[in-house]
N, C-alpha and C positions, 0 to 999 in steps of 0.2 A: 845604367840608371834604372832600366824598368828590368822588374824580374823574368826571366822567360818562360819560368812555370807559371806565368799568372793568365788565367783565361780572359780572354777576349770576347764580347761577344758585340750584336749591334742590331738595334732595335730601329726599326727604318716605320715611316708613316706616307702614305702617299693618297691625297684627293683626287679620287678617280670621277667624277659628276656627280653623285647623290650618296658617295658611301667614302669614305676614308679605310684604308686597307693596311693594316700592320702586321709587321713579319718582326718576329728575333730567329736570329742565328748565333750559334760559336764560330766564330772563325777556326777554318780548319777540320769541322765537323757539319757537314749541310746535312746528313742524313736526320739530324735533332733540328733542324728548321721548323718553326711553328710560325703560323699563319693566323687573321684573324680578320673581322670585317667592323668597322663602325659604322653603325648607319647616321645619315644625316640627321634625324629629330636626338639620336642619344650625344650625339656630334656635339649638338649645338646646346642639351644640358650641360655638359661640364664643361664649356664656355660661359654658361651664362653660372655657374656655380666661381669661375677663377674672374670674368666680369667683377662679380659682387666684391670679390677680398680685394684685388687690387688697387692701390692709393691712383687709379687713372679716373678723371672724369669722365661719366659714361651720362647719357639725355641731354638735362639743364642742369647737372652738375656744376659749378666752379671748382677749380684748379685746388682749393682750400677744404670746399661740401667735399672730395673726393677722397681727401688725406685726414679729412676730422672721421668720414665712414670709415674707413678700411682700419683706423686707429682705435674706434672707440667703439664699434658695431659690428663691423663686416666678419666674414668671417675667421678672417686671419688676426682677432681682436682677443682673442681668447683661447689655451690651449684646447678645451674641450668641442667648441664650436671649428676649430682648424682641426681637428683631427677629423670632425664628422667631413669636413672638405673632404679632404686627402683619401678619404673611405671613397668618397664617392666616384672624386676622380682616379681611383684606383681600381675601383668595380667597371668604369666607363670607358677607359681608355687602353687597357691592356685587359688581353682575353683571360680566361683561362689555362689555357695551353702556355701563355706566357710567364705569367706566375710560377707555374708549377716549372718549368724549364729552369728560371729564373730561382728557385727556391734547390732546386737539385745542383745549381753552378753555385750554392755556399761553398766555402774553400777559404785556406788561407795558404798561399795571400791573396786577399781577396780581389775575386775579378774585378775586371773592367768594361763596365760599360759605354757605349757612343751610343749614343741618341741623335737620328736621324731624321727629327721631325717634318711634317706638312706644315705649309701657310700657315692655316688657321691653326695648328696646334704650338705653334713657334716660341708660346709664353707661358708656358706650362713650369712650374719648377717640379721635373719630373722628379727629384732627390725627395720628393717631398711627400710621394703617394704611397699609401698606407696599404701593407699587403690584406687583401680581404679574406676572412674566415667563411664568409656567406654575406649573399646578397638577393637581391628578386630573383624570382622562377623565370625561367626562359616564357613563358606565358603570358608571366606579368611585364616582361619587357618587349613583347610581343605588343602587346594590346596598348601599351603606351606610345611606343612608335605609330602604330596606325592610327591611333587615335590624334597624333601630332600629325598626319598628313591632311590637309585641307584644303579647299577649294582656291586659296590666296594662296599656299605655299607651305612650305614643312616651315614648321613651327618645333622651340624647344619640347621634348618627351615630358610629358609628368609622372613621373614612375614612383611608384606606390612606397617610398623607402622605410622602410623597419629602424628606424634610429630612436627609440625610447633608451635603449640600452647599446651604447656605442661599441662597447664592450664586448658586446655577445656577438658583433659583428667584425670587428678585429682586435689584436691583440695590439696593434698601435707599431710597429715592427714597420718601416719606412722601407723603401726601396734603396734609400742610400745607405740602410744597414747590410744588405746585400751584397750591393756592388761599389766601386765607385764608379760614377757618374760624370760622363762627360759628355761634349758632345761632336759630332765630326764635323768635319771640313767640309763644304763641300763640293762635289767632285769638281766643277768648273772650276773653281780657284787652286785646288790641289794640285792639278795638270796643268796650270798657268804655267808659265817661267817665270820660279822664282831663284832668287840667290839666299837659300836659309843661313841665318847665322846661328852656328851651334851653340849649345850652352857650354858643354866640359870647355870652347876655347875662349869664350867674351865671360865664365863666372866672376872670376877675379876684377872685372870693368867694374866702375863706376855707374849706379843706379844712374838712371834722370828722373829726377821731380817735379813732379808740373803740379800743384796743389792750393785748387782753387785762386786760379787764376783771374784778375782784376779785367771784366769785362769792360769794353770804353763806354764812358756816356750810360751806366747803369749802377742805382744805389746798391748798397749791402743788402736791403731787405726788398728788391726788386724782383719780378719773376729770371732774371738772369744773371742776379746780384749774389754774396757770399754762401755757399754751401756746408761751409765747415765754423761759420760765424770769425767773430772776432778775436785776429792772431794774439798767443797772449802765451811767454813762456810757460806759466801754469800752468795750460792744457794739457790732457793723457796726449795729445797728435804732437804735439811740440818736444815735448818730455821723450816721446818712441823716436822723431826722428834725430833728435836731440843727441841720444844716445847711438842712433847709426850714423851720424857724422861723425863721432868722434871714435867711433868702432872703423869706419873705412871711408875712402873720398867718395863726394857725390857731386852730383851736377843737376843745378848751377855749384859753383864753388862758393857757400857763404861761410860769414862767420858767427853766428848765432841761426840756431834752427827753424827760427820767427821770420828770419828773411826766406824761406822758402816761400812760404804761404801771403797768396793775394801779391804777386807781382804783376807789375804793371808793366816790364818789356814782356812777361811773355807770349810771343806773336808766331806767327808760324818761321819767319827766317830766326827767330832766336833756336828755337826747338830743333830746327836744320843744324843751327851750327852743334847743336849738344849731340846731336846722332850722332852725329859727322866723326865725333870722337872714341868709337868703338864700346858702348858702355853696354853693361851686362843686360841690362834691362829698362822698361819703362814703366812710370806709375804716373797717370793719369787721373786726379781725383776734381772732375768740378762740371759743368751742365754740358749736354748732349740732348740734340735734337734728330726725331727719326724722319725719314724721306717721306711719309706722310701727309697728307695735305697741303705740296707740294703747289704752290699759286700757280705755276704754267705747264698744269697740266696733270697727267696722270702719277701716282703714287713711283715713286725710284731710291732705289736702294740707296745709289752713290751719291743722294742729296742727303742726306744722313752728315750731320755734322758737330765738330767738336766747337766748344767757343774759348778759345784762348782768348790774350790780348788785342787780337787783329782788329788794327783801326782798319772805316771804312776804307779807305785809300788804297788798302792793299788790294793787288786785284785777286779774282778768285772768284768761282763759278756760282757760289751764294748770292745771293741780293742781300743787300743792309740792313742793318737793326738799328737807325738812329746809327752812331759813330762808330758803329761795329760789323766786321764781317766776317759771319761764320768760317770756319775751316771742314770743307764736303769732302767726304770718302776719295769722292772723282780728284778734288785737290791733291788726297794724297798721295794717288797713283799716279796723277799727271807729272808730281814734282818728284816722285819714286824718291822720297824718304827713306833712309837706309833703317830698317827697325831692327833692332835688337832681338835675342832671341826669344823674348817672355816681356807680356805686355799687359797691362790694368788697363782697363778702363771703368773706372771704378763713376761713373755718369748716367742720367736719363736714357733707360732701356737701350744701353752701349749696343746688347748684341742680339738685335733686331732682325739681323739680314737673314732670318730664313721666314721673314713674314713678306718679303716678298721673290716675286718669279725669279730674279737675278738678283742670287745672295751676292750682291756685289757691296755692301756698307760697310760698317768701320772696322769690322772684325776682317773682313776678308781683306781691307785695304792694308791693315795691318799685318796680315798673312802672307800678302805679296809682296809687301815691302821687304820679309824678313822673317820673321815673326813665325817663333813654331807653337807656341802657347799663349792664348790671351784669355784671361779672366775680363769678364763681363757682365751687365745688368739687363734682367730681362722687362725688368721695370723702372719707375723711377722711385728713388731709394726719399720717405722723405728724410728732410732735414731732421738737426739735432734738436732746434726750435721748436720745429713744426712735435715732434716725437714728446717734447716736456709738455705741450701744450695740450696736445690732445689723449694723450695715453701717461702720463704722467700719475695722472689722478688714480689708476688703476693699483699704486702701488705707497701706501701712506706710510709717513713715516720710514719712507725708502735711505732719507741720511743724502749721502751723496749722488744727485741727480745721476741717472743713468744715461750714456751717449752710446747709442748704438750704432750710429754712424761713423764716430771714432774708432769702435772694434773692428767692425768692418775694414779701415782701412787699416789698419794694426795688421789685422790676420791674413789680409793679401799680402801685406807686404813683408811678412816674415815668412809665410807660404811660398810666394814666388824663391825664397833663396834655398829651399828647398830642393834635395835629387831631384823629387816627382812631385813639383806645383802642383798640376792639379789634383793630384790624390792630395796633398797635404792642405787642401781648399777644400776637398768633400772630407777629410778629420775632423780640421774646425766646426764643418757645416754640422756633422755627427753631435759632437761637443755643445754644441749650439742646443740643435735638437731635441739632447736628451735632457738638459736644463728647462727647455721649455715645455720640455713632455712632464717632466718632475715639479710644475708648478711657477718657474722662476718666469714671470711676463716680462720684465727687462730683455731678455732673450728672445726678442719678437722677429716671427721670420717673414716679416716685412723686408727685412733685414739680410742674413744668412739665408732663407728661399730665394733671393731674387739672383743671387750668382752662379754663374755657368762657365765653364771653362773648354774652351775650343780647345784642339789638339791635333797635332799632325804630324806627319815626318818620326811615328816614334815616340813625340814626345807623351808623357804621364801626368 
């Protein structure tokens, strides 16, 4: 599957008290190990620069104020304003030593990166940072940091940035033209015991499709209600898998491609019994909640959970939604779900676990299960809705509305059949890219930035 003349390399981030510390290495080659330091106030600008673009409520936001900003304003709203991002976060968070290490490992075929990130840098769409030509003086980034230290606390840097001309500052050249982009395991779940199920022996198996699944006791247009909207053969999602049913079997077994979408048995023992049948893979498309403001108590990975059909009744470590009980990480290691070898989870910030201490959430649960590749969200993707509603307007006269949510799950899901899913998830994301680097706003990386592809055992 993966070539063995292709470089490796791995970019690691670690919060040491007041400074964040990042190294690249090539595997194989420590002597070219580069080092480098973030300080706390520059830490916390290009937090508050990926704060702004993302569709998450951040103050007195609403769940709605969050995804009309990030759609219509923010800076992920527009190519010219998204790439001044990506400058920045690209001058901020990898030194210069790393760049330049990183610009001399060009090759084809081209390398491979793991991304190892910190906590706090856990939502970063690294594929996504803009190599810099020039940036502030070490002087000037000197005096911004001090100047952000304060009698109350480090506060974000204000650093004096030269953006009249975007241009003179980079050449627009992404990190994920470099390499591709992935990110590690890590170590605690790697060393688990697990039982991996290979690809070259489950390719031939039967996908599973879970796709947007009919939460109990919640409307269509609820906060836990339809993702993909109203099943309808028509649709581009109906039509692709329309044509992969009848290209090879899938699971569930239906007979029109409309019965996949918004089923109502599916619960966690239905999804058991479809593992249980050795299928190639899993695609997971509909809400996910992170271990986050957890009611009894402090913040945990393994309450991190999917929302299938699960009436409350079922039991399960989540507490209830009204008629409904989440499905938590902890559930599914408890019930050691046999996973396939390559996994979607195409849902609300799916792959989250390295924002906290013990990456132990849905991506790792899926790792233990089985699972040597899982595609994931580092945010919440919005809707097709929400996407005509608030960015729509940006493109007149467009003909046939654009669903970005639909490509999205179109290109995981022809990616994962793929030799090397994740490479062939950071292609699309390329393709994406360069569409929206060329002007096309439909290709919004609200979208294609928010995916991340775990990888282990090998796998690409």
């Amino acid at each position: 599957m993966s070539d063995p003349d292709r470089l490796t390399l791995v970019l690691r981030y670690a919060d040491v008290g007041i400074v964040t510390y990042g190294s690249l290495r090539i595997v194989g080659q420590p002597s070219r190990t580069v080092n480098w330091v973030v300080e706390d106030p520059i830490l916390l600008a290009a937090l508050q620069e990926l704060t702004d673009a993302l569709p998450e409520p951040h103050g007195s936001e609403s769940r709605r104020d969050a995804i009309e900003r990030a759609l219509s304003r923010g800076p992920f709203a527009t190519p010219d304003t998204e790439l001044t991002a990506a400058y920045i976060l690209g001058v901020l968070l990898i030194g210069t030593p790393g760049w330049q290490l990183l610009t001399e490992c060009m090759a084809s075929p081209r390398a491979v990166l793991f991304v190892s990130p910190s906590a706090r840098l856990a939502r970063v769409p690294w594929g996504l940072l803009a190599v810099p030509k020039s940036g502030p003086s070490k002087e000037e980034l000197v005096r911004a940091r001090q100047d952000a230290i304060t009698r109350s606390g480090r506060v974000a840097a204000q650093i004096p940035w030269q953006l009249d001309d975007i241009s003179a500052r980079t050449d627009g050249h992404r990190l994920m033209e470099l390499v591709d982009v992935l990110i590690a395991v890590p170590p605690n779940i790697v060393h688990s015991p697990r039982a991996p199920a290979g690809w070259d022996a489950r390719r031939d198996g039967p996908p599973v499709l879970v796709l947007d699944p009919r939460v109990p006791g919640q409307r269509p247009d609820s906060a836990l209600g339809s993702v993909l909207g109203r099943p309808s053969p028509q649709t581009q999602l109906a039509q692709h898998f329309g044509e992969l049913t009848r290209r090879r079997p899938v699971l569930p077994d239906v007979g029109d491609a409309v019965e996949l979408f918004r089923r109502q048995d599916a619960d966690r023992t239905w999804l058991a019994k479809l593992l249980a049948q050795a299928p190639s893979r899993l695609m997971y498309v509909g809400h996910a909640s992170s271990g986050r403001g957890d009611p009894h108590g402090a913040d945990q990975a393994d309450r991190a959970a999917l929302h299938l059909a699960c009436a409350a009744g079922i039991p399960g470590d989540a507490d209830t939604i009204g008629d409904h009980r989440p499905l938590t990480a902890s559930d599914l290691m408890s019930l050691q779900l046999p996973m396939p070898p390559r996994v979607a989870l195409l849902a609300c910030g799916s792959g989250g676990d390295y924002q906290f201490d013990e990456a132990t959430g849905l991506v790792a649960a899926m790792i233990l299960g089985g699972a040597q590749l899982v595609t994931a969200t580092l945010w919440s993707l919005p809707t097709t809705a929400a996407y005509r509603q608030f960015a729509a307007a940006a493109v007149p006269g467009a003909g046939e509305p654009a669903d970005p949510m639909a490509e999205v799950v179109i290109a995981v899901d022809r990616a994962h059949e793929a030799a090397d899913a994740g490479c062939a998830v950071n292609q699309w994301q390329r393709v994406q890219m360069r569409r929206w680097r060329d002007g096309d706003v439909t290709a919004n990386p609200l979208y294609w930035g928010a995916l991340v592809t775990f990888a282990v055992d090998g796998a690409r």
